[in-house]
C-alpha positions as a Markdown table, in Angstrom:
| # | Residue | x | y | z |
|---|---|---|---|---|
| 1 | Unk | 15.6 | 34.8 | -9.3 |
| 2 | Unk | 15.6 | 31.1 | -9.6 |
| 3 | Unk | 18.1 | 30.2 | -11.8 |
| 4 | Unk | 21.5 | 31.4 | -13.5 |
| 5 | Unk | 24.6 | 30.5 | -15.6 |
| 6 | Unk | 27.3 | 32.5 | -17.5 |
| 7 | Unk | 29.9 | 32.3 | -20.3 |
| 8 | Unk | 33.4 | 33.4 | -19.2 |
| 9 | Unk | 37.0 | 33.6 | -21.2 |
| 10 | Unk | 38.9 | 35.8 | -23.5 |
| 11 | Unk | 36.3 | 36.2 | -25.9 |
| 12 | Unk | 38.1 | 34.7 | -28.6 |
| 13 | Unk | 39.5 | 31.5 | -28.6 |
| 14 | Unk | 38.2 | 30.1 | -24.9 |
| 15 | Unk | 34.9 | 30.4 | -23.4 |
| 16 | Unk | 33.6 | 28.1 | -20.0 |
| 17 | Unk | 30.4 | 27.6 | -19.5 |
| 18 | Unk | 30.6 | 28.0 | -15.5 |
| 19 | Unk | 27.6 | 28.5 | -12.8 |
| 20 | Unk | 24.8 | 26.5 | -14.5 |
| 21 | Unk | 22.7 | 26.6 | -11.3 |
| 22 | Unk | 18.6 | 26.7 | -10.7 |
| 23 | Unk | 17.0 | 26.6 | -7.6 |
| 24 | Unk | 15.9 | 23.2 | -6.5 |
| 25 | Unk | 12.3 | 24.1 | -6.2 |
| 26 | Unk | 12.3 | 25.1 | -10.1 |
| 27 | Unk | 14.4 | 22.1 | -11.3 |
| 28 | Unk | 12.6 | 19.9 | -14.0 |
| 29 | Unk | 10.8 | 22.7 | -15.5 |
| 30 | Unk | 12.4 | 23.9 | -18.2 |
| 31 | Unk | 14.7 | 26.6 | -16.7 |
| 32 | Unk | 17.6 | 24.8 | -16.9 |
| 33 | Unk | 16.9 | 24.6 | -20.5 |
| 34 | Unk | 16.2 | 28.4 | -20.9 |
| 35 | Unk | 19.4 | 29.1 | -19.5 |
| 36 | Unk | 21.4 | 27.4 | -21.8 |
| 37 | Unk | 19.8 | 28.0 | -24.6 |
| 38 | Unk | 20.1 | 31.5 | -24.0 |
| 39 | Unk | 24.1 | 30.9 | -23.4 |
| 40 | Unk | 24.1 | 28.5 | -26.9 |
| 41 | Unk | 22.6 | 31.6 | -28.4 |
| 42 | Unk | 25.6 | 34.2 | -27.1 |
| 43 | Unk | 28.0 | 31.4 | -27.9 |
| 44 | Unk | 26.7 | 30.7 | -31.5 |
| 45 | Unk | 27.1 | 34.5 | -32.6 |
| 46 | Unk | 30.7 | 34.9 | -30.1 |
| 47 | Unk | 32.7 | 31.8 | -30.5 |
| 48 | Unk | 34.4 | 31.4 | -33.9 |
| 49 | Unk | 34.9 | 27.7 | -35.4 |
| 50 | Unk | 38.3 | 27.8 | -33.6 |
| 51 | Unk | 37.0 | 28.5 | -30.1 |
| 52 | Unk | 37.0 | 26.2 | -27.5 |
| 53 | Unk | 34.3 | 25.9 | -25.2 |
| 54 | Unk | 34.4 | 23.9 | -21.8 |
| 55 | Unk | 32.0 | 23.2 | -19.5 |
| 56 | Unk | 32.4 | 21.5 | -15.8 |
| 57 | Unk | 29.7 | 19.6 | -14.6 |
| 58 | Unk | 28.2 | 17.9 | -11.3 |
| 59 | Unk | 28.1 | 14.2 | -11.4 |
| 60 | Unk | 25.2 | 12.7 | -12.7 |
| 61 | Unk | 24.2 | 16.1 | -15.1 |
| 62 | Unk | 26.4 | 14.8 | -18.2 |
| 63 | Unk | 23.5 | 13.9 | -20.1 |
| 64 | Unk | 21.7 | 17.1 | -20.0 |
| 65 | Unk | 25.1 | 19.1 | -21.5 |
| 66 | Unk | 25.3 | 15.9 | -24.3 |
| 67 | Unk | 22.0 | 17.9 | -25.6 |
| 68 | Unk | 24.1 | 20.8 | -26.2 |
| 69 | Unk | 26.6 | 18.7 | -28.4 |
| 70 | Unk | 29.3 | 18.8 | -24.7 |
| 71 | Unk | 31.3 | 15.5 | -24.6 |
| 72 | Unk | 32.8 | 14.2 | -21.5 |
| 73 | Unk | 36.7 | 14.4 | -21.4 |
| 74 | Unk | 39.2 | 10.7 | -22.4 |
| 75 | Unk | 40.4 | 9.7 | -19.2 |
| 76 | Unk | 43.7 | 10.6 | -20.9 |
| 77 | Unk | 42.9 | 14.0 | -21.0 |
| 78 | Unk | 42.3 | 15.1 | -17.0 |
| 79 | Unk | 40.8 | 18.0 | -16.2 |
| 80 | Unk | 42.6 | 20.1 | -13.7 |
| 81 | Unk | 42.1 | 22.9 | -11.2 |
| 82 | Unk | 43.8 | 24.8 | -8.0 |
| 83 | Unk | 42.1 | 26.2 | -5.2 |
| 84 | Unk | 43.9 | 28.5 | -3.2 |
């Protein structure tokens, strides 16, 4: 395996793109790509016009997710978490 990435939520009305990851030895060869084109794919038949879809991201990776029409957040409009 050299790469992965999954679509998580309700099925509904919330889906997160989580756990984008490819192996640095296959980086900048088009599996990235693969992998969310394939998640696009589930996401265009699963998630309604109502949906929302959310994505985290590693700094410096923004403009790759642009591609796939993701915007970053207003800095109004923090994203949260909690780690236990």
């Amino acid at each position: 395996m050299v790469g992965i990435g999954r679509v998580i939520g309700d099925g509904g009305l919330f889906f997160d793109v989580v756990d984008i990851a490819v192996v640095e030895s296959h980086q900048k060869k088009g599996v990235g790509k693969l992998i969310m084109d394939s998640l696009m794919a589930y996401l265009d038949v699963n998630a309604g016009p109502t949906a929302l879809i959310c994505l985290m991201a590693n700094k410096g990776v923004a403009p790759f997710y642009e591609k796939y029409g993701f915007k970053a957040r207003e800095a109004d409009m923090p994203g949260m978490f909690l780690r236990k």
